[in-house]
N, C-alpha and C positions, 0 to 999 in steps of 0.2 A: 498968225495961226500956223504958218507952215514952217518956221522955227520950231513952236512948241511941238506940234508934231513932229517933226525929225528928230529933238530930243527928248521924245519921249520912245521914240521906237529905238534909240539910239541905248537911250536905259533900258531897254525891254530886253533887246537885243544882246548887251553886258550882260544881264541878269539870267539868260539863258546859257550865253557861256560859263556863267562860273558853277565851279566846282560844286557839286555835293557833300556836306557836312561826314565824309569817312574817307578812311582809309586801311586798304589790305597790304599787310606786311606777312613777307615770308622770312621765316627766318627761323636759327637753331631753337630745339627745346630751350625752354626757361630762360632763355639770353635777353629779356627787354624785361627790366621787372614791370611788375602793376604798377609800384606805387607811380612809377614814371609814365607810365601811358593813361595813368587817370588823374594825374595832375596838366597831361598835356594836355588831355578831352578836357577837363574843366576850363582851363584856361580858352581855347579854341573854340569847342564846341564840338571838335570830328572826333568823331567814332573809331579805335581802332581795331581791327581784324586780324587775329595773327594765327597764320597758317605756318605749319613744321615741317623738317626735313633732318632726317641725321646724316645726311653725308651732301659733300659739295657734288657727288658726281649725278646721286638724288635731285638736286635743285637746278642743276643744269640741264639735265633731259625734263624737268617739268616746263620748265620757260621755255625751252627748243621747243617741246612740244604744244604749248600754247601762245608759239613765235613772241614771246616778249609780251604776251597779254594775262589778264589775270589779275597780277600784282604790281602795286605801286611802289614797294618797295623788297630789296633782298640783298641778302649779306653773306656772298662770296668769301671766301678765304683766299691769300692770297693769288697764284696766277688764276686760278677761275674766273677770278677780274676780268684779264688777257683773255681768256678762253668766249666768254660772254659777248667782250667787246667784237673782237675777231667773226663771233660769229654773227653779227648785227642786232642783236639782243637789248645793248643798252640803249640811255639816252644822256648826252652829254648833261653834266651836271652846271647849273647855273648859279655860277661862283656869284653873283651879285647877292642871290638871294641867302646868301650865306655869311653873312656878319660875323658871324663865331667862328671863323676858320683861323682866323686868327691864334686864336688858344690853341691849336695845334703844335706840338715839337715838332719842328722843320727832318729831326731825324727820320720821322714816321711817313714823310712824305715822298713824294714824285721816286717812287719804288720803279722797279725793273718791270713788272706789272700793270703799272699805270702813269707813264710819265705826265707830271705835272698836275696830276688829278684833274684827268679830264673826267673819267668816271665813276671815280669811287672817292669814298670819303671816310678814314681809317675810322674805326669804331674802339674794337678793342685787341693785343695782342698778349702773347702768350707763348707758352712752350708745353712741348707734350714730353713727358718722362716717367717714372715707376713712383705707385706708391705702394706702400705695405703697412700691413696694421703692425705693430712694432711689438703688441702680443704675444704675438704666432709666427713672426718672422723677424729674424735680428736684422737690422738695415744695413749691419755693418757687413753681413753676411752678401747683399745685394748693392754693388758701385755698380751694375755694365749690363749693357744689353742682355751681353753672353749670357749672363747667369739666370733668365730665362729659361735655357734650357736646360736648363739641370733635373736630375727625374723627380727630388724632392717635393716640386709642383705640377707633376699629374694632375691632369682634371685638375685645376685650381686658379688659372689662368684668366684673366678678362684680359680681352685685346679692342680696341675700338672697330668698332663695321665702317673702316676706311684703308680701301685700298692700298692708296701714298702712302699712309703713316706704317700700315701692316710690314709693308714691301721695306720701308725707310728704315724700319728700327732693326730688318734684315740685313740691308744695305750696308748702314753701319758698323753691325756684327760683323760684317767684313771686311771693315776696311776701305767701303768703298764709296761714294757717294748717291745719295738717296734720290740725286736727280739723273741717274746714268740712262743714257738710252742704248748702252751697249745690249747687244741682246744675250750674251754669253754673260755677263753681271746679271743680267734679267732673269734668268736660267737657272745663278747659281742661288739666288735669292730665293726663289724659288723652293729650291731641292732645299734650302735651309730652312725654311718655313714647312717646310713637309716634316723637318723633323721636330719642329715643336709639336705639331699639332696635338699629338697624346696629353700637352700641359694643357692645353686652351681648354678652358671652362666655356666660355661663349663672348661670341663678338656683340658689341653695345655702346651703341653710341648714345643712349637716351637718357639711360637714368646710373651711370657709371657713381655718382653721388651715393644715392639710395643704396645701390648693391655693398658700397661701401660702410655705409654709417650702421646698417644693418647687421654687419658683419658676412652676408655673403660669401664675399668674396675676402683675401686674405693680401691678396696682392694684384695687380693691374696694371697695365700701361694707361695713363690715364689724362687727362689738358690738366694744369697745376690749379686751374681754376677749384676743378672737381676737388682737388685733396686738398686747398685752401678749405672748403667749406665743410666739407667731411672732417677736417681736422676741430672745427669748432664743435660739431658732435660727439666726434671721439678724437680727444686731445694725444690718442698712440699712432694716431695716421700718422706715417713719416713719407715727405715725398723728395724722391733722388731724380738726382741728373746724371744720368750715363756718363761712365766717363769716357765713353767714345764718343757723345754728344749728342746732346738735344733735338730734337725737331722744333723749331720755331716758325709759327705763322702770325698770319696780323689776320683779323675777319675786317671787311669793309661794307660800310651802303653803296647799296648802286639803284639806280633807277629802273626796271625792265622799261623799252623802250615802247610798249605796247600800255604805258600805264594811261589810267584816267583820271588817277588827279594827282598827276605832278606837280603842282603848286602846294597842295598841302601835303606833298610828301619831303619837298623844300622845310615847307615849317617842322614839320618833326625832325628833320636834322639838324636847322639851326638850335631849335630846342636842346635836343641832345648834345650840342655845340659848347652851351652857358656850362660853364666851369661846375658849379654848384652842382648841375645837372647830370654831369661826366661823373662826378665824384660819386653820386651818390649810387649810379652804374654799377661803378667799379667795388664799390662798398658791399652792393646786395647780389653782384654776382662772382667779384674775385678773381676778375681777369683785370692786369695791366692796364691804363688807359696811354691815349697817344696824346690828351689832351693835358700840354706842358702846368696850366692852370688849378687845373683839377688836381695832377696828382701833388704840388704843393699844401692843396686844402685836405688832403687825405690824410687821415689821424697816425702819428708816426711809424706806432704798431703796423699797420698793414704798410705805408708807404715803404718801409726797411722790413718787409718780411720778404727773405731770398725765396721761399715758395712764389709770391705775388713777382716780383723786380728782382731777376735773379740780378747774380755781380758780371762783371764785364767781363770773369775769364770762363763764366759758361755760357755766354753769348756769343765769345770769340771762338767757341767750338760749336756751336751749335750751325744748323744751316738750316735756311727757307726752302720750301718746294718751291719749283719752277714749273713752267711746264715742257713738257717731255714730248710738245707733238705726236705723230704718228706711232711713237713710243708706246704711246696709251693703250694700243689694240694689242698688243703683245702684255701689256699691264694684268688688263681686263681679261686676256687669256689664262692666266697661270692664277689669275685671283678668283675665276669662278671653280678651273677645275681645282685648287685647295681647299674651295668650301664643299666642294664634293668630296670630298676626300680621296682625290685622283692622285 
């Protein structure tokens, strides 16, 4: 009798630790299709929740400020990773429970950001550079940052509502690197972005697609994802890569470390893991995958399209954000007062 009793409180007990049938994901607009997260509810049975953000500095003061609670899962871009980690936010990722890490390219991995993957688990990457409707604008016309500022684009301008990249694609309009914490580079970056400002139509991180296919907008700094898919609407989308160089990032899952159901936040990344799964990611949103498997199974078109996998010698010019430490408050200085128009 007092066996069965112990294992039945014993079961009671398990059945009160486990998890609740959902989970909340924080994460970019439109980056996790449906078809993917209603084949994982069907298969599982959890419910997924997905809450947005358009910038990584966005997602970082939402977690800070709900100390790591809230969300079970979120998808940093590269050092935000570091940034997160550092500030006790995550929770270390439990490579057991992760079968598919495997299909990963070892390239994508144990980054400067996250040695080893302790906390993050690459999703999808990318490169941010110009596109133009080819219409209204000759591409031959647009190779480089620089040309940006040319007065032709007046009020015509989308820039993304992100700091880094704002400041980056100034940075190497001169020559100088996007990761500088010199404050006199920081200054002049700055003073250079003062004098776009008359081009800039409006900063937009959300629906840079739409303003596109629409014809809105005529030209853009924009993630190549965006002008992959825009180009399937209007086949005049042309997207360039600076030739002073790309911005390239990788976005990654992380755990916040306040989550409530880390188990079945495990299962939706090994899920995302299965090759098939990856591919078909990369199919419905046009970002890169890191998963060596997947991109094998990707149909040749997209796998050989240099918008999707640029070539090696605009990788080897391109450069990752880092993070800039203490840099950041001088950042965050010179980026509020530009949208003030200071």
């Amino acid at each position: 009798m007092r066996l069965w009793l112990a294992l039945w409180l014993g079961g009671f007990a398990a059945a009160a630790r486990a998890e609740a049938p959902e989970l909340r994901v924080f994460n970019w607009s439109d980056y996790l299709p449906d078809e993917v997260v209603e084949r994982f509810t069907a298969e599982t049975g959890i419910a997924v929740t997905v809450s947005t953000y358009d910038s990584n500095e966005a997602m970082f003061a939402k977690l800070k400020l709900l100390d790591g609670k809230g969300y079970d899962l979120a998808v940093p871009s590269t050092y935000f990773v570091d940034k997160l980690r550092a500030a006790g936010l995550l929770r270390p990722l439990e490579r057991v429970k992760l079968p598919g890490f495997v299909h990963l390219d070892p390239r994508h991995l144990n980054q400067a950001f996250d040695p080893g993957n302790a906390y993050s688990l690459p999703y999808l990457w990318g490169t941010t550079g110009i596109a133009v409707d080819a219409r209204k604008i000759d591409p031959a016309s647009v190779d480089g940052w620089a040309d940006l500022w040319h007065p032709r684009f007046k009020g015509a301008l989308l820039l993304p509502n992100d700091m880094r990249e704002v400041f980056g694609l100034a940075l190497r309009t001169l020559g100088l690197s996007g990761n500088t914490t010199e404050p006199r580079q920081i200054e002049a970056a700055y003073t250079e972005l003062r004098g776009l400002m008359p081009n800039i139509r409006l900063f937009n991180s959300d629906s840079p697609l739409v303003l596109l296919v629409t014809g809105e907008i005529d030209i853009g700094v924009v993630w190549n994802g965006n002008a992959y898919h825009a180009r399937r609407e209007n086949p005049d989308i042309r997207y360039i890569y600076p030739k002073e160089g790309c911005i390239l990032w990788m976005d990654n899952w992380v755990i916040p470390k306040g989550a409530e159901h880390p188990d079945n936040a495990h299962r939706l990344l090994d899920f995302l893991l299965r090759p098939e799964i990856a591919a078909l990611v990369t199919e419905k949103i046009g970002y890169a995958s890191p998963n060596a498997e997947a991109v094998r199974r990707l149909k040749p078109e997209l796998r050989d399209d240099p918008t999707v996998y640029p070539g090696e010698a605009v990788l080897r010019k391109g450069e990752y954000q880092t993070d800039i430490g203490d840099a950041v408050t001088l950042y965050t200085d010179y980026w509020e007062r530009l949208k003030a128009g200071e």
